[in-house]
C-alpha positions as CSV (number, residue, x, y, z in Angstrom):
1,X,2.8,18.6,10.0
2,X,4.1,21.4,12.6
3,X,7.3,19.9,14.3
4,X,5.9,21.4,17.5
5,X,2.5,19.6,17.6
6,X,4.6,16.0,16.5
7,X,6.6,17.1,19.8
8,X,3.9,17.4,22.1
9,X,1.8,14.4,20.4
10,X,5.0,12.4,21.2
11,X,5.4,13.7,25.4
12,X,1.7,12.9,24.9
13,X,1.4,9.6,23.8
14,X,4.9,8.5,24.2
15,X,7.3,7.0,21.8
16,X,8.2,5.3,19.5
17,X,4.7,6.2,17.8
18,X,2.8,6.3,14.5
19,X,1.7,9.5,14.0
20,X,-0.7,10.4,10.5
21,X,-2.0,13.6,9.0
22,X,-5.9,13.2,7.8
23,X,-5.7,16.3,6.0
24,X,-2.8,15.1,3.4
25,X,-4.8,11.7,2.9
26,X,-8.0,14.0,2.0
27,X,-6.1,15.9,-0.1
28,X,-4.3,13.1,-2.4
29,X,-6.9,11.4,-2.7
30,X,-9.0,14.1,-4.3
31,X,-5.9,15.5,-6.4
32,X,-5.7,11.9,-7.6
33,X,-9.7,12.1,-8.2
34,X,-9.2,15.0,-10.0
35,X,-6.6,13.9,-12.3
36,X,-8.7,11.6,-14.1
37,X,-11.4,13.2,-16.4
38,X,-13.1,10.0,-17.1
39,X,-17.4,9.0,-17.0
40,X,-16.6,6.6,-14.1
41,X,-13.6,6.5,-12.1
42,X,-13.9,4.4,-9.1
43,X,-10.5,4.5,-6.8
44,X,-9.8,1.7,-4.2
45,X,-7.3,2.2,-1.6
46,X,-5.1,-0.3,-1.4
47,X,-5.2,-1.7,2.2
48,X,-2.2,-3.7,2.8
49,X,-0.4,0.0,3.0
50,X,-2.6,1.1,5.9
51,X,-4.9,-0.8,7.2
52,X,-6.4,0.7,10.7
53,X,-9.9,0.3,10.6
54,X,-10.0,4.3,11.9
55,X,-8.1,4.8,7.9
56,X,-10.0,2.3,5.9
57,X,-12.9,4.8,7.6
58,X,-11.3,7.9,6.8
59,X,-11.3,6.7,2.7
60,X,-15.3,5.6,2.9
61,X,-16.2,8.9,3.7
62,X,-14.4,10.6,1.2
63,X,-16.0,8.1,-1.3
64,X,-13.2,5.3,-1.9
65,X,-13.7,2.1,-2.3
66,X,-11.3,-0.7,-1.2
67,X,-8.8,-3.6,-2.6
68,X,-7.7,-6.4,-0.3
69,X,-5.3,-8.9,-0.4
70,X,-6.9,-11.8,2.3
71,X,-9.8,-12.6,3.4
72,X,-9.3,-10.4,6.9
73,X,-8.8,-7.2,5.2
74,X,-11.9,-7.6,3.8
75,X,-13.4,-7.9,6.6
76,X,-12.1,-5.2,8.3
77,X,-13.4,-3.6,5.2
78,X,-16.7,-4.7,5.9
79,X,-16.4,-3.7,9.7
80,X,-15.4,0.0,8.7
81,X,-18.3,0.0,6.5
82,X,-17.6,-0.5,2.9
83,X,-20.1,-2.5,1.0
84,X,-19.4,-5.9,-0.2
85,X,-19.6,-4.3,-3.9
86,X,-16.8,-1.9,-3.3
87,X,-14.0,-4.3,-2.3
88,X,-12.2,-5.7,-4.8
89,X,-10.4,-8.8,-3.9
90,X,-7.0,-9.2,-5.6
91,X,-5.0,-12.2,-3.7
92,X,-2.0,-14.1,-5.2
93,X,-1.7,-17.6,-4.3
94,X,-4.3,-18.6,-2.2
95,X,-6.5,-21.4,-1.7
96,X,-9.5,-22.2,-3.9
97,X,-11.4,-22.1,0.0
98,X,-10.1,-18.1,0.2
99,X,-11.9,-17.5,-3.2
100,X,-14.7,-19.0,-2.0
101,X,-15.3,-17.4,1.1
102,X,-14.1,-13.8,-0.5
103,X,-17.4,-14.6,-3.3
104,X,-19.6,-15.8,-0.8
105,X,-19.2,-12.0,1.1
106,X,-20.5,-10.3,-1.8
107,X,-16.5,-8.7,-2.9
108,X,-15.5,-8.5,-6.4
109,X,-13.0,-11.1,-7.0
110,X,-9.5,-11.0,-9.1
111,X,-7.8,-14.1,-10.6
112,X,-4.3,-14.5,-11.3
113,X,-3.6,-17.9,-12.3
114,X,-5.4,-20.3,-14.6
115,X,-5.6,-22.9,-12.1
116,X,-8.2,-21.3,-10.0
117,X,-10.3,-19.4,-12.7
118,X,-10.8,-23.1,-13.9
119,X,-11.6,-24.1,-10.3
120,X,-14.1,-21.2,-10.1
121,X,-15.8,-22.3,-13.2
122,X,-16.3,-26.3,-11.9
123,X,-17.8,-24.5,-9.0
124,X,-20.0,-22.0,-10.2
125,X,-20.6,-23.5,-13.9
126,X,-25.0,-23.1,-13.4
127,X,-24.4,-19.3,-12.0
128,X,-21.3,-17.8,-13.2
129,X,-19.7,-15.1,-10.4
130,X,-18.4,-12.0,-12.1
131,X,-14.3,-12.7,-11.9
132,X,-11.7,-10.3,-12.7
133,X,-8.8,-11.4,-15.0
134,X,-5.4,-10.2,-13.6
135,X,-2.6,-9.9,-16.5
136,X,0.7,-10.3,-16.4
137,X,1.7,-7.8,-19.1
138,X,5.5,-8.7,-19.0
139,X,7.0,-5.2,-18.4
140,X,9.7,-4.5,-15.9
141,X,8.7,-1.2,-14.2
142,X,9.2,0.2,-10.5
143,X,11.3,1.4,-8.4
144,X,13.3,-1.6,-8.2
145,X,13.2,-5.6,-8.3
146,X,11.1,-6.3,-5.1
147,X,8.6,-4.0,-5.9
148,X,8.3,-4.2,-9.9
149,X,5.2,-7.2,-10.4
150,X,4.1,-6.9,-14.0
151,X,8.0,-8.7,-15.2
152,X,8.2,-12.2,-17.0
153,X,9.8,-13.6,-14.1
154,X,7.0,-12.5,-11.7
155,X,4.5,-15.0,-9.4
156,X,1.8,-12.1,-10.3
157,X,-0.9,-12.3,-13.0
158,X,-1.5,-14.8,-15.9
159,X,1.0,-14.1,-18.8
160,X,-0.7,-12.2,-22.0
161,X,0.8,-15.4,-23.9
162,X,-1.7,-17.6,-22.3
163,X,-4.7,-15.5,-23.2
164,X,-6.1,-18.2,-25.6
165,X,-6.1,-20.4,-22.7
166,X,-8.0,-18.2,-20.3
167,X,-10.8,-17.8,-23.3
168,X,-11.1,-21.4,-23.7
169,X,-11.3,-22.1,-20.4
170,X,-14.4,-19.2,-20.0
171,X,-16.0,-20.3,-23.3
172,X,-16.0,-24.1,-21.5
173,X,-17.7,-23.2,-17.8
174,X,-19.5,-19.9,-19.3
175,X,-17.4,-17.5,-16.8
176,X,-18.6,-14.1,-16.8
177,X,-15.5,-11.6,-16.9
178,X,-16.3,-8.3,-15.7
179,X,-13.0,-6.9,-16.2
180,X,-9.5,-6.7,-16.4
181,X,-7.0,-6.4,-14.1
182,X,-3.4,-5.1,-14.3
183,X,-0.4,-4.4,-12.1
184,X,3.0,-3.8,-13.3
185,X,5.0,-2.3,-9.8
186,X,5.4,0.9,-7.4
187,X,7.4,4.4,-7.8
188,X,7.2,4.3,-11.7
189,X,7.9,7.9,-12.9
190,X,7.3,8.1,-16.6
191,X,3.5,8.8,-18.0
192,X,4.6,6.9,-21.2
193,X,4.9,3.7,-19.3
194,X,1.2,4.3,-18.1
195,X,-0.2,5.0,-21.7
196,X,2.2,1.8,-23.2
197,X,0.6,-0.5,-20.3
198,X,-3.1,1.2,-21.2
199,X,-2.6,0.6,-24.8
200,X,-1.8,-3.2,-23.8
201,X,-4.5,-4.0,-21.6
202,X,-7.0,-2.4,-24.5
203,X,-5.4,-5.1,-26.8
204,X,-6.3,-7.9,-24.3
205,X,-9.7,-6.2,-23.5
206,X,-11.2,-6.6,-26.8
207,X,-10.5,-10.2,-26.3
208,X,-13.3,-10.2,-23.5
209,X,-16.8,-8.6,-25.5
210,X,-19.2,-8.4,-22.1
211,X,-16.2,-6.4,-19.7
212,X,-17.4,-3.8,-17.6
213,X,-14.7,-2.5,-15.7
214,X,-10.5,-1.6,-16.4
215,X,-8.1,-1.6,-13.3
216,X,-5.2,-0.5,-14.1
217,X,-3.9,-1.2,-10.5
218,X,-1.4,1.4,-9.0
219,X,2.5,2.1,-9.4
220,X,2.6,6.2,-8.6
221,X,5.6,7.2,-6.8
222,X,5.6,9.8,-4.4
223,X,8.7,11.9,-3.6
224,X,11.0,10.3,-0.5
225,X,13.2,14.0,0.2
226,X,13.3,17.5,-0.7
227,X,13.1,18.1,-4.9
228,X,12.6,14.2,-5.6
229,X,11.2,12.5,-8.2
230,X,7.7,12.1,-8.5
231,X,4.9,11.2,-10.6
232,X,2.8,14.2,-12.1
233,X,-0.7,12.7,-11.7
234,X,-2.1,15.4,-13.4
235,X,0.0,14.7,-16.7
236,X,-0.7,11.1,-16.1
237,X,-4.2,11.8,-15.5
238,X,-4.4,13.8,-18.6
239,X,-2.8,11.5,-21.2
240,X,-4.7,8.1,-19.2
241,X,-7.8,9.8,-19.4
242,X,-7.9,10.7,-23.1
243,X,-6.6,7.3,-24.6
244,X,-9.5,5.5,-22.3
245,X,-12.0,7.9,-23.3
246,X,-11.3,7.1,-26.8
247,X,-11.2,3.0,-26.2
248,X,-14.6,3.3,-24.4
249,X,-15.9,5.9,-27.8
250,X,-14.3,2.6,-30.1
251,X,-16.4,0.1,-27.9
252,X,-19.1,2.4,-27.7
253,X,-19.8,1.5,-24.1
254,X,-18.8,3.5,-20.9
255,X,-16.6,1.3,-19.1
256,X,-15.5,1.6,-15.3
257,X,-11.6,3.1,-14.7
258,X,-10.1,1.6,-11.7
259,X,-7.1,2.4,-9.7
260,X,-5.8,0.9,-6.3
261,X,-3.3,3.4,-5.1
262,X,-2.1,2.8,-1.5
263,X,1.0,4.6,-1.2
264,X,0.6,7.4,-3.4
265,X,-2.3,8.2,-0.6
266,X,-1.2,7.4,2.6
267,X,2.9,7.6,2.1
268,X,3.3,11.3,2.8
269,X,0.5,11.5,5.4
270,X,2.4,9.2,7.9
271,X,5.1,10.3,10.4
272,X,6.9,7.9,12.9
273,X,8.8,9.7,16.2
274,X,11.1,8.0,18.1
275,X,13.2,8.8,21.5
276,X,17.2,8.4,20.8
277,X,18.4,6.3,23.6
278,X,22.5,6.5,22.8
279,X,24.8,8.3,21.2
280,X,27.7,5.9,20.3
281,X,31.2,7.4,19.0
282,X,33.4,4.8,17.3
283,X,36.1,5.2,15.1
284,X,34.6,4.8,12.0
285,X,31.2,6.9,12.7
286,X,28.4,8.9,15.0
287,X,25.9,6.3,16.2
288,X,22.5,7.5,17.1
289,X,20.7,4.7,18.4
290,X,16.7,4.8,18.9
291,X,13.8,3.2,20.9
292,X,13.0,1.3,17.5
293,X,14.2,-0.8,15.1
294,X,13.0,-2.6,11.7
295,X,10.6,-4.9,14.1
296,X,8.5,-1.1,13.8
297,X,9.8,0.6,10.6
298,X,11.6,-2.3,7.8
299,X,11.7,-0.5,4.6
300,X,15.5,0.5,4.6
301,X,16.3,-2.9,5.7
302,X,14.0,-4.2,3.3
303,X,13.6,-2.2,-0.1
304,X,16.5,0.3,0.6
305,X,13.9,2.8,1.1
306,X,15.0,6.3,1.9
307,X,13.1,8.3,4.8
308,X,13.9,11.6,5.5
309,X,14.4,12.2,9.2
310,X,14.9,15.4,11.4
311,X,15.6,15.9,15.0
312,X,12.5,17.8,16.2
313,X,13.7,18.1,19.3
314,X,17.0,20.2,18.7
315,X,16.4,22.2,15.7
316,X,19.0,24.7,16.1
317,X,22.1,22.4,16.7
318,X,24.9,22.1,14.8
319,X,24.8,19.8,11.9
320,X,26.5,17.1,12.5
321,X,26.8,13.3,10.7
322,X,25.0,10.2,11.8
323,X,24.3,6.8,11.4
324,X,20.9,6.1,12.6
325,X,20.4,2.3,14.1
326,X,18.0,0.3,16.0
327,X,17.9,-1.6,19.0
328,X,17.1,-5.3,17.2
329,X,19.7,-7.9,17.5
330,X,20.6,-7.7,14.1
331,X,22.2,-5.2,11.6
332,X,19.7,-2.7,12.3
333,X,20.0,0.4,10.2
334,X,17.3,3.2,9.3
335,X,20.0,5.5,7.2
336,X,24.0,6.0,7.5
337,X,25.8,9.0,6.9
338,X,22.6,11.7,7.5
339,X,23.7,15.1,8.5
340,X,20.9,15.8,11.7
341,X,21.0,18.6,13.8
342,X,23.4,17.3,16.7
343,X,21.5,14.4,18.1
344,X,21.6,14.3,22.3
345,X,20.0,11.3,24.7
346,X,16.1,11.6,24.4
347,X,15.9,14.0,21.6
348,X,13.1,13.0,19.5
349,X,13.9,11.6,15.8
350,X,10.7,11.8,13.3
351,X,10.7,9.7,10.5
352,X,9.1,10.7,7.3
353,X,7.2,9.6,4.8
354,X,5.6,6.7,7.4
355,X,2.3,6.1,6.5
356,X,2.5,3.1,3.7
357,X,4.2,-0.7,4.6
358,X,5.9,1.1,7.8
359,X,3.1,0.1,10.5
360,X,1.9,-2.6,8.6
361,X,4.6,-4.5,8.6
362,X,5.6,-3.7,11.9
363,X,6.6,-7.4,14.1
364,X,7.0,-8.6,17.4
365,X,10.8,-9.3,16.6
366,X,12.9,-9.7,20.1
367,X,9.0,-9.8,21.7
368,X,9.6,-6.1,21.6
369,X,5.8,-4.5,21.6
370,X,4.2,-2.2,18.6
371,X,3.6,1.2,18.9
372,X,0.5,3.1,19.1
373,X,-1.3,5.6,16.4
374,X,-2.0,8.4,16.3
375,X,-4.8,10.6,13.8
376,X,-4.3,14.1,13.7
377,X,-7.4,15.4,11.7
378,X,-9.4,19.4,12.0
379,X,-6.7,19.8,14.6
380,X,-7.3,17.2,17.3
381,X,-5.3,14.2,17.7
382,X,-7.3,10.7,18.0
383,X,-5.8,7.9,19.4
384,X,-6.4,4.9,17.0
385,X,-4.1,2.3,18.1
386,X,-3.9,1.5,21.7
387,X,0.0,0.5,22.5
388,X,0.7,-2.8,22.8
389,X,1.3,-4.1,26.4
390,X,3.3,-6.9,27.5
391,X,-0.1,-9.2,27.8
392,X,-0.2,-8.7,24.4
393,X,2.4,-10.9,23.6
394,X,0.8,-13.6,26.0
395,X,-2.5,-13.1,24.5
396,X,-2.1,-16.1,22.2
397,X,0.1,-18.4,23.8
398,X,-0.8,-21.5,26.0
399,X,1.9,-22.3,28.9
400,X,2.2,-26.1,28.3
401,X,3.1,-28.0,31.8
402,X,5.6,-30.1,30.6
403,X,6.1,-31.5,34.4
């Protein structure tokens, strides 16, 4: 987006603030779309990256379905309009009672562990639910260990050792198994690890005689600064879509392709602004502190993750180096050593890269309030997210009288 129309929208609306591009969300998602030349492709946004309703809107016009990870995001789903029979439900680790609510909604359910696709079958042995089987194809790939899921060591997905066990178990209660599920991690760059983990999941699929569907999840990196890495989706796309054509000519049956990209679609789309309130000079570095702090934005802190950020407000100023911090009570650090354009009291940081996990996982850390967001789509802005007030953190609580 123009640095002059984030400038105003932030003496608009006020900072810090979420700010996100409509027009880059429409166009990944039908570059992804495009990619794959397959009978029937159905693509599910992955919630958990983004998940105002005002988005989860924006991808049910263009044609997207959804996959959620609790029982609220699916209905939010529901609230934004999506029809029971394009969510797909893909927890990890909850209650029997969260299956069963998720089924009785009408949502396409994913099972990860044995224990509950037995449960499922006790329950539903005179009419089996359809049930996705998540695997656990024991490949380390992502960007790095917090976000790679498809490892031995991982809580996700049942191991493709325990295979056998999963069919006895659906040859005992009669489960019907619509398809298979896989997920192996995020910002993985090489196509050959796509067509290794499609070649896998065929292996397991012809285990299952009746599936309709594939998902082969997500994983697609998107680039983080200038010449990054990335994924080619279009080589991806090419490869993936002629080694599933070929599975589906050996089966003789068309069967469903499914992806659940969040970040690939929303990750570049998002911007956050924030006002600097200090510059602090100590011996050791620049300080550039902001009206933020990982209670709003937690990726560095959390996965190391790199944001490009630019001072909007002073683009001609001399380069200088900065450490850019919060203003949490903690070690509080969005990125160290960053040449900016010199940074001055209230100049107005944005942060890139902001539309996946940044809001999303935003907290009420040091009761400090969340920001608002902001849709910027055919060239009007739309407020989508009021900003929190302080009533908002009182909303909840009861004020015992302990007289």
């Amino acid at each position: 987006m123009d640095s002059q129309i984030l400038l105003d929208l932030a003496n608009k609306y006020q900072t810090p603030l979420y700010v996100y591009d409509a027009h880059s969300i429409i166009d990944k998602y039908e570059r992804f779309k495009k990619a794959f030349q397959v009978k029937h492709l159905k693509i599910h946004f992955a919630a958990k990256a983004l998940t105002n309703i005002s988005i989860l809107k924006l991808f049910k016009k263009l044609g997207s379905g959804l996959d959620c990870v609790s029982i609220q995001e699916i209905k939010l789903g529901l609230k934004a309009g999506f029809e029971p029979g394009e969510i797909v439900y893909t927890p990890n680790g909850v209650s029997i009672d969260e299956y069963l609510a998720a089924i009785k909604l009408g949502v396409k359910i994913t099972v990860d562990n044995i224990s509950i696709l037995e449960k499922l079958g006790q329950a539903f042995i005179d009419k089996p639910t359809p049930i996705f089987i998540r695997v656990n194809p024991h490949l380390m790939a992502g960007g790095n260990s917090k976000i790679s899921v498809g490892h031995i060591g991982s809580k996700f997905g049942i191991s493709i050792h325990q295979i056998p066990i999963v069919s006895r178990i659906i040859k005992k209660y009669g489960i019907n198994i619509e398809g298979i599920h896989i997920h192996t991690g995020s910002d993985i760059i090489d196509s050959d690890i796509f067509e290794r983990i499609a070649n896998l999941i065929f292996s397991i699929a012809d285990e299952f005689e009746d599936i309709k569907s594939i998902d082969f999840g997500s994983g697609f990196k998107v680039p983080y600064k200038p010449n990054d890495l990335q994924t080619d989706i279009e080589k991806v796309g090419e490869r993936f879509s002629k080694v599933f054509n070929e599975y589906c000519a050996k089966r003789d049956r068309d069967l469903v392709l499914r992806f659940e990209p969040g970040k690939y679609l929303v990750s570049e789309s998002g911007y956050f602004l924030a006002n600097v309130n200090v510059v602090k000079q100590t011996t050791a570095c620049t300080f550039a502190s902001i009206n933020s702090g990982f209670n709003h934005l937690i990726r560095p802190m959390f996965y190391n993750a790199h944001h490009e950020i630019e001072n909007i407000s002073n683009p001609e100023g001399e380069p200088k180096m900065y450490s850019i911090v919060g203003y949490i009570c903690e070690t509080d650090t969005f990125a160290e050593d960053r040449i900016l354009n010199e940074v001055r009291e209230k100049d107005v940081l944005v942060f890139k890269n902001a539309g996946a996990y940044c809001f999303s996982m935003s907290s009420n850390y040091n009761s400090r309030l969340k920001p608002a967001e902001v849709l910027w789509y055919k060239n009007q802005d739309f407020l989508i997210r009021e900003r929190e007030e302080f009533e908002s953190l009182l909303s909840h609580q009861i004020m015992v009288d302990l007289d």
